[in-house]
C-alpha positions as CSV (number, residue, x, y, z in Angstrom):
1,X,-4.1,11.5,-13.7
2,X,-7.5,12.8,-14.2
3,X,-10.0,14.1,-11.5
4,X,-12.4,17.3,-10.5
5,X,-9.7,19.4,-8.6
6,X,-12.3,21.0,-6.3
7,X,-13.1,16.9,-5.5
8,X,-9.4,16.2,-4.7
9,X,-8.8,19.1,-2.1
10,X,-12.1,17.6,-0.2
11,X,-10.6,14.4,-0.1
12,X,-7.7,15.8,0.5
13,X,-8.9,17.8,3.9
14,X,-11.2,14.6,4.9
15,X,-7.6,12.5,4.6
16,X,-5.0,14.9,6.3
17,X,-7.1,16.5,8.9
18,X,-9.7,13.7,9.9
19,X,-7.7,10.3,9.5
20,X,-9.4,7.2,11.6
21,X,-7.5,6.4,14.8
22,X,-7.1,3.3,13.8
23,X,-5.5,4.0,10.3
24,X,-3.0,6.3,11.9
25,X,0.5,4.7,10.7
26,X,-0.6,2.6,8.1
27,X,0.3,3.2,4.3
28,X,-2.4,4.3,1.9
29,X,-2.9,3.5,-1.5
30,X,-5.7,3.9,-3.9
31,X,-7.6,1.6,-5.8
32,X,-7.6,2.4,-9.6
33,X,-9.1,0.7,-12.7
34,X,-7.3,2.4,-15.9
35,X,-9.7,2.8,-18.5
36,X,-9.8,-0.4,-20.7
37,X,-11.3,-2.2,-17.4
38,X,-13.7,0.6,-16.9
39,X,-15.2,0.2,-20.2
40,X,-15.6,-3.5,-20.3
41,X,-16.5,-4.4,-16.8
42,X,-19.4,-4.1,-14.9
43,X,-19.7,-1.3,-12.9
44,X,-20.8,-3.7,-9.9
45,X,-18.4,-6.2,-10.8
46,X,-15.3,-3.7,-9.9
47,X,-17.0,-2.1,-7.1
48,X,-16.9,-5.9,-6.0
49,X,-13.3,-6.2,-6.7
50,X,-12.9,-2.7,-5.0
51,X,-14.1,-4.1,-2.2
52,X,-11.6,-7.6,-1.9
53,X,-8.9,-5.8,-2.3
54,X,-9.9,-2.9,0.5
55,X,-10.1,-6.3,3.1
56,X,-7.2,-7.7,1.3
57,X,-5.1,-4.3,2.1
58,X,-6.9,-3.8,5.4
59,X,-5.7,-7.8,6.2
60,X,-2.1,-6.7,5.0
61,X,-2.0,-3.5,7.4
62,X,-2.3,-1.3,4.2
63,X,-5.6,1.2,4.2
64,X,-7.1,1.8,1.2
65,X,-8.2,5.3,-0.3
66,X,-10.5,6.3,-2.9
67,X,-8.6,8.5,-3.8
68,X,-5.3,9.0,-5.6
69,X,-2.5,10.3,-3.3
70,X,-0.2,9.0,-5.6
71,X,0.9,5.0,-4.3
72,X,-2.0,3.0,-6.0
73,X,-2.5,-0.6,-6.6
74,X,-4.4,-1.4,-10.1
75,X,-6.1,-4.2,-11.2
76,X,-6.3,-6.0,-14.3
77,X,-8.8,-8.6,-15.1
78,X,-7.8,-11.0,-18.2
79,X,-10.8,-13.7,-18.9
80,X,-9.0,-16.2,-20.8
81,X,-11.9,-18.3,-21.8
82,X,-15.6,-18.6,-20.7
83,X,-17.5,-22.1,-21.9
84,X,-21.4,-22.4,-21.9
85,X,-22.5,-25.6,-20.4
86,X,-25.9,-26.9,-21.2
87,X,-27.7,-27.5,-18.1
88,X,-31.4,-28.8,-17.0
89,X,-33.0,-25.9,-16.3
90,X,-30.1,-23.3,-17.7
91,X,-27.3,-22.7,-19.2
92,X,-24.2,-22.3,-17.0
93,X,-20.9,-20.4,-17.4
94,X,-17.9,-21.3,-16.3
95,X,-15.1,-18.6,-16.9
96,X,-11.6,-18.9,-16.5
97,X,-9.2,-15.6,-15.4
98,X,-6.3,-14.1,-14.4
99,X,-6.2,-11.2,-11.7
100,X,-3.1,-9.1,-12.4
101,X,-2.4,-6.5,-9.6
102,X,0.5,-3.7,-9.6
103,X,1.6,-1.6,-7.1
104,X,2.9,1.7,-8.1
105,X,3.7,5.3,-7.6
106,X,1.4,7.1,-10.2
107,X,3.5,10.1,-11.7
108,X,6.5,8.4,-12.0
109,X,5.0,4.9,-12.6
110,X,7.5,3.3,-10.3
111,X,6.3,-0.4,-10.1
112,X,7.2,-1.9,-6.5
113,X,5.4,-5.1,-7.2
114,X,3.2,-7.0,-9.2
115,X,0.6,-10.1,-8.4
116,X,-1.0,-12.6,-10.8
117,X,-3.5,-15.1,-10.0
118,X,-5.3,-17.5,-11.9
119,X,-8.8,-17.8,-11.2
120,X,-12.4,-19.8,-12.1
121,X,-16.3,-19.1,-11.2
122,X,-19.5,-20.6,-12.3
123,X,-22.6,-18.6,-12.7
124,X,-25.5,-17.9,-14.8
125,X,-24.2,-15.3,-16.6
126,X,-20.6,-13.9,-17.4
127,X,-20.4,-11.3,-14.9
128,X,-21.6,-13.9,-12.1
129,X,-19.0,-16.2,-13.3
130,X,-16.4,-13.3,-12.9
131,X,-17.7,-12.1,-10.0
132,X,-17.4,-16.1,-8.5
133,X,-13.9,-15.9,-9.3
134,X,-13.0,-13.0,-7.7
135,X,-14.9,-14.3,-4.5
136,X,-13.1,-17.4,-4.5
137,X,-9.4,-15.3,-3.7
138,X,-8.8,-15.7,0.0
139,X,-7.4,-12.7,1.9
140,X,-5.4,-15.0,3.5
141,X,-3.6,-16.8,0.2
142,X,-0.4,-16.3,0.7
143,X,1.0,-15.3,-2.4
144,X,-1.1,-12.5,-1.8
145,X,0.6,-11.2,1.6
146,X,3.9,-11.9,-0.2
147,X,3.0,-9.7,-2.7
148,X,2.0,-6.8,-0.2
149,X,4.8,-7.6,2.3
150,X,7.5,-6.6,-1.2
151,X,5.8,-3.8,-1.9
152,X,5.9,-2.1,1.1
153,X,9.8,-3.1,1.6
154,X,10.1,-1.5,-1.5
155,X,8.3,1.6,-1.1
156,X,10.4,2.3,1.9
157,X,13.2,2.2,0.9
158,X,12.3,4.0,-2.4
159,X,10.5,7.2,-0.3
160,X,14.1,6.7,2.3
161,X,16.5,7.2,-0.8
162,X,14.4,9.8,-2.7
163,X,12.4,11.7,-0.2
164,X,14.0,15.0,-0.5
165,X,14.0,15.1,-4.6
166,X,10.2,14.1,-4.3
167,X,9.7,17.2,-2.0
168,X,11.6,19.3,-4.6
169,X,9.9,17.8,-7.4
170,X,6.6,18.7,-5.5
171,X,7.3,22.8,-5.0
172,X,8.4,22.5,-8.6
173,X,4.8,21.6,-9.2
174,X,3.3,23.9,-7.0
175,X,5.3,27.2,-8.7
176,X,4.0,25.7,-12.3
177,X,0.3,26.1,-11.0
178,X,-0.3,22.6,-10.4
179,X,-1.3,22.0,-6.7
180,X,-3.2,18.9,-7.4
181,X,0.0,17.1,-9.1
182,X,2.1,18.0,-6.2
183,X,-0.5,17.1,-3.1
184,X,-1.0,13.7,-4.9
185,X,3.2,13.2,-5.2
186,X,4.0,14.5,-2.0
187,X,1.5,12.9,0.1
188,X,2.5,9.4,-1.3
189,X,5.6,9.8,1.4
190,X,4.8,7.0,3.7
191,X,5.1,7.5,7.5
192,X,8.1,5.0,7.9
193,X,10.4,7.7,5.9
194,X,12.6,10.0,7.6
195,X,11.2,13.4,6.2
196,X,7.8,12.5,6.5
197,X,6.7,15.2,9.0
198,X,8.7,17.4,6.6
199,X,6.3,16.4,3.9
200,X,3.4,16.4,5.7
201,X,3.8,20.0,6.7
202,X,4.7,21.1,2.9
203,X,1.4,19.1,1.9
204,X,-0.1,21.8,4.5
205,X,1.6,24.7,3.2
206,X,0.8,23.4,-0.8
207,X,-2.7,23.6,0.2
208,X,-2.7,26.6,2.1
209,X,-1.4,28.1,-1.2
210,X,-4.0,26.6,-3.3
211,X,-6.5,27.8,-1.0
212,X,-5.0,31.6,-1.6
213,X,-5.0,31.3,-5.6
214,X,-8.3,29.6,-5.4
215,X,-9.6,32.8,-3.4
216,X,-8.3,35.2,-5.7
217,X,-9.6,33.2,-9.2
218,X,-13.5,32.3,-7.5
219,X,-13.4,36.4,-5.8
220,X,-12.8,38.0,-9.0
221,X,-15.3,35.5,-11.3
222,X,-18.0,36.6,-8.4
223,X,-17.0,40.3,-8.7
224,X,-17.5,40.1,-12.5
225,X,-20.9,38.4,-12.0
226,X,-21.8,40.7,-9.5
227,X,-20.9,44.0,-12.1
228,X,-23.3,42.4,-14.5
229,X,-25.8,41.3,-12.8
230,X,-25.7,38.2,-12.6
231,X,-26.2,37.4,-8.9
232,X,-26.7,33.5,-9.3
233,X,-23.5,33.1,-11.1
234,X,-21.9,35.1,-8.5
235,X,-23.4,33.3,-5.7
236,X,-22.4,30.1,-7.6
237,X,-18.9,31.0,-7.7
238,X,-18.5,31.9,-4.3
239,X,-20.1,29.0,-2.9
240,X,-17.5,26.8,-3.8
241,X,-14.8,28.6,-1.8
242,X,-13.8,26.9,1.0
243,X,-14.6,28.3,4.6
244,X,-11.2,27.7,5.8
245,X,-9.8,30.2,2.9
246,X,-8.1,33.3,3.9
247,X,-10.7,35.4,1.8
248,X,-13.9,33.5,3.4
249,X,-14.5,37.1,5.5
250,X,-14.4,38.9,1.9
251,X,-16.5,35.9,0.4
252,X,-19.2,36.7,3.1
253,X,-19.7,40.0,2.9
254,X,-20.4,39.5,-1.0
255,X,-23.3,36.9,-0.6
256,X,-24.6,39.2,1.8
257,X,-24.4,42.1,-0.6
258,X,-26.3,40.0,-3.2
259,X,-28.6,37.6,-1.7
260,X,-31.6,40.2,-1.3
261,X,-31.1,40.9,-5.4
262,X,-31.7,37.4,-6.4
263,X,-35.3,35.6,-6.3
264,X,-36.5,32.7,-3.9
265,X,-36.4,30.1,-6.9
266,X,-32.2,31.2,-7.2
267,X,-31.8,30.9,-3.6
């Protein structure tokens, strides 16, 4: 699972602390392209898809996340032929697809379900065609909700049978160094299992602890900077701590000890 770590705490303070009302009690899972459909698609055509499948979710009682916290759903486009037709003014295409969808946990690759749809658009060029197709699924199909309505069955009582050795598997992570590995796997625990608040406040702890190392890592690069002069390294580094860190006081006092060495242009 690749990301920018700084990135995923962000996300991860916008999610835990500042959730919509409305979302409160629903399941999350992110939307995620691997990378064969990143490098053949449209960017605009997958932000369209992106899109479907958030109202899909949203229609399903699911809210999706930009984000991986470890439950995703992935799609897979397949165009199985696309024909050319000869029109009066233009050429037309008509493309034929199939939308695969899985629903899984990410580090372990559990698959809960999986959806496949075959689908056909017009337009004048391929991507229009594509993007007609994907505009065509209804939110309201109902091998869609069937799809959804297994999944989260199954992710239940997957989280309800495994909770405690995902928790476990998470401060295993954590001791190893990697934080982002074990926020992503232990905030996948969906509200309707029975040590949720347990994993909720070990999410809190895990980045609590991150927050410490981080400290310690960004203080000593700035101190380092600092010792040779280079103020607008320094400056660099200790901007990107966050206020809520234990050392934020420390972090302070050292942008105040170098901000009058650096010039208005570095500011």
């Amino acid at each position: 699972m690749k990301k920018i770590l700084s990135l995923f705490f962000v996300s991860f303070s916008l999610f835990f602390f500042a959730q919509n009302k409305s979302d409160i009690g629903k399941l999350y899972l992110g939307i995620f392209f691997n990378e064969e459909q990143l490098n053949n698609f449209d960017k605009n055509l997958l932000i369209k898809i992106e899109g479907k499948l958030t109202q899909i979710l949203a229609e399903n009682g699911i809210a999706a996340s930009g984000y991986n916290n470890g439950l995703i759903i992935e799609p897979n486009i397949i165009v199985n032929n696309n024909e050319i037709v000869e029109g009066g003014m233009q050429n037309i295409n008509i493309t034929k697809l199939t939308l695969q969808l899985l629903i899984k946990q990410d580090q372990t690759q559990k698959i809960f379900s999986s959806f496949s749809k075959d689908l056909k658009g017009t337009g004048k060029t391929t991507d229009l065609a594509i993007n007609n197709a994907i505009n065509s699924l209804s939110v309201n199909d109902s091998s869609i909700t069937n799809f959804i309505e297994k999944a989260k069955s199954k992710i239940n009582q997957y989280y309800e049978q495994n909770c405690n050795s995902i928790i476990n598997k998470a401060s295993s992570l954590e001791k190893t160094g990697q934080y982002e590995e074990a926020l992503a796997l232990i905030m996948s625990v969906p509200e309707s299992a029975s040590c949720y608040n347990l994993a909720q406040n070990k999410a809190l702890e895990t980045y609590k602890n991150y927050q410490k190392r981080n400290c310690s890592i960004m203080i000593k690069q700035a101190q380092t900077s600092i010792a040779e002069k280079d103020y607008s390294s320094a400056l660099e580094n200790l901007s990107q701590i966050d206020s809520t860190s234990p050392c934020n006081a420390q972090s302070n006092a050292l942008i105040k000890s170098v901000e009058n060495k650096i010039s208005a242009e570095e500011k």
